[in-house]
Residue, then its C-alpha position, 0 to 999 in steps of 0.5 A: x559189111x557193104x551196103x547198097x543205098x539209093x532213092x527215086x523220088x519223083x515230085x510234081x510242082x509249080x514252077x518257079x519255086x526252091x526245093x531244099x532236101x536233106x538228100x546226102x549222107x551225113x557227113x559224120x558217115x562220109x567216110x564210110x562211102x567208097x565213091x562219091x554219091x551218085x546224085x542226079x536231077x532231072x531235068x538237069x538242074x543246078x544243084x547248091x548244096x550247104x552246111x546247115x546249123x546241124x552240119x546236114x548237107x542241105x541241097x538247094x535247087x532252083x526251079x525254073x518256070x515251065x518246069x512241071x516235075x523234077x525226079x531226084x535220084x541217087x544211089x552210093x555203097x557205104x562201109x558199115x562195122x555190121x554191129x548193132x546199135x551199142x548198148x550202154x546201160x552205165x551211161x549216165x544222165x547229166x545235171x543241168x549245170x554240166x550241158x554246154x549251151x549248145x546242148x539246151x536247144x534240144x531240151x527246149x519245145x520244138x514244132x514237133x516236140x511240145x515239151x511245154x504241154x501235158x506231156x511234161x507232167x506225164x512224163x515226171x509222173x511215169x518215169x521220175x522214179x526211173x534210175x536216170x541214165x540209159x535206163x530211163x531213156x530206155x523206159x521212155x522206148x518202152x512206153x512209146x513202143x507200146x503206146x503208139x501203134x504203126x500204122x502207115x494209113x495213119x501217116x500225117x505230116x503235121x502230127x506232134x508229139x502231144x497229138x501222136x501221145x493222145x491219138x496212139x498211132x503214127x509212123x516212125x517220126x511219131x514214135x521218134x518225135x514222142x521219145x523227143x519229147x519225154x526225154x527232154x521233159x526229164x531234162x535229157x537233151x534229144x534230137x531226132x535223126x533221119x537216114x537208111x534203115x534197111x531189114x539187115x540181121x532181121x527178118x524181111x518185114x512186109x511194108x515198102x522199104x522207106x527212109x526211117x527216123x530214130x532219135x539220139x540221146x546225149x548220155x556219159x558225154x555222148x549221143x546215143x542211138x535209140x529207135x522207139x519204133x523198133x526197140x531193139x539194136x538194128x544193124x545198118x543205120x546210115x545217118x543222113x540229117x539230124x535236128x530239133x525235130x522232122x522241121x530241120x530235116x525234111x527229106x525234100x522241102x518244096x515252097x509252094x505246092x507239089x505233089x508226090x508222084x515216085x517214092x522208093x528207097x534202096x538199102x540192101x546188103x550186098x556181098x561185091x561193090x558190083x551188086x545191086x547197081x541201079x540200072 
């Protein structure tokens, strides 16, 4: 399967400042794409990109003074095996004793993720006698599937896992961010992921096509794919960044104030490498 990806992202700001972004494909999936990512800055700014501490390609641009906007665009093809998202219902939770240190930093509270709070409680409450593994991480999708009602009216930026419980509503890095947390409250390491996730093997849906968040459980000695706010294998997922929370990968970070001004996300299926190329 071949599909189309790509973004027009338009922000105003004031200038000088730095804007970072998670604005690539991660390199776990770089392989997948058939030509180098077709990314453009205008102005035509220099653009760095490094390495963060969770292998995410972060680009840094410089604005300079008397800059008023900067549009970010980019468009790719990108191999994909077609498949859902693999389901594993024998894969097993490990005990604390056998995570290697690097695994801990996604057990432990983050901005997002207050495992240290009411939640904690909440969660041994609801699921400590759910058979642990697959099937208690899948419990934790249904309940937050069906706790948290989609609204993207309802979007804020600076919503947390504990808010997002208590208020029931929110967008896809709410009902990622709640999974998080309960998971990490059961001793489940968790870490949230942000890419394409376009309406591929499902009926169109009628809101705009946006970039999508989910979140990766380490379960039999791997990281798992769960989706909260969908809870069903979806086909098509393209990774861009993962981390503790929404914190380690925002899709544009800018320091000091911008607004807003274009936002439009492409991930479409096509039959030919020629279909589909943004104009």
């Amino acid at each position: 399967m071949l599909i189309r990806i790509g973004y027009d992202i338009e922000l105003a700001l004031t200038g000088p400042t730095t804007l970072l972004g998670a604005l690539h494909v991660h390199p776990s999936r770089a392989h997948d794409l058939q030509a180098p990512e077709a990314f453009t800055v205008d102005p035509p700014l220099p653009a760095q990109t490094y390495q963060d501490d969770f292998d995410n390609t972060i680009t840094r641009i410089d604005v300079p003074a008397g800059v008023a906007g900067v549009r970010l665009r980019s468009h790719a093809l990108v191999a994909d095996s077609g498949q859902p998202d693999p389901v594993l219902p024998g894969a097993r939770q490990h005990a604390l004793h056998e995570l290697s240190p690097a695994l801990f930093r996604f057990l432990l509270p983050s901005r997002y993720c207050e495992v240290d709070s009411a939640l904690m409680a909440f969660a041994w409450e609801r699921f400590g006698n759910v058979p642990e593994g697959w099937a208690r991480v899948q419990a934790i999708c249904d309940y937050v599937h069906g706790h948290l009602r989609f609204d993207y009216l309802q979007a804020r930026a600076n919503r947390t896992a504990l808010e997002g419980w208590r208020e029931g509503v929110g967008v896809c890095r709410d009902f990622a961010h709640l999974a998080v947390a309960l998971c990490r409250c059961m001793n489940i390491p968790a870490r949230y992921a942000t890419g394409y996730l376009g309406d591929i093997g499902i009926a169109p849906l009628p809101d705009p096509m946006d970039f999508s968040a989910w979140f990766e459980a380490w379960l039999d000695g791997g990281w798992r794919t769960f989706d909260a706010r969908h809870n069903v294998p979806r086909i098509g997922r393209v990774v861009m960044a993962r981390g503790r929370d929404a914190t380690d990968v925002p899709i544009t970070m800018v320091f000091g104030w911008s607004a807003l001004r274009r936002f439009e996300v492409t991930t479409q299926e096509v039959s030919r490498p020629g279909d589909a190329v943004p104009s």
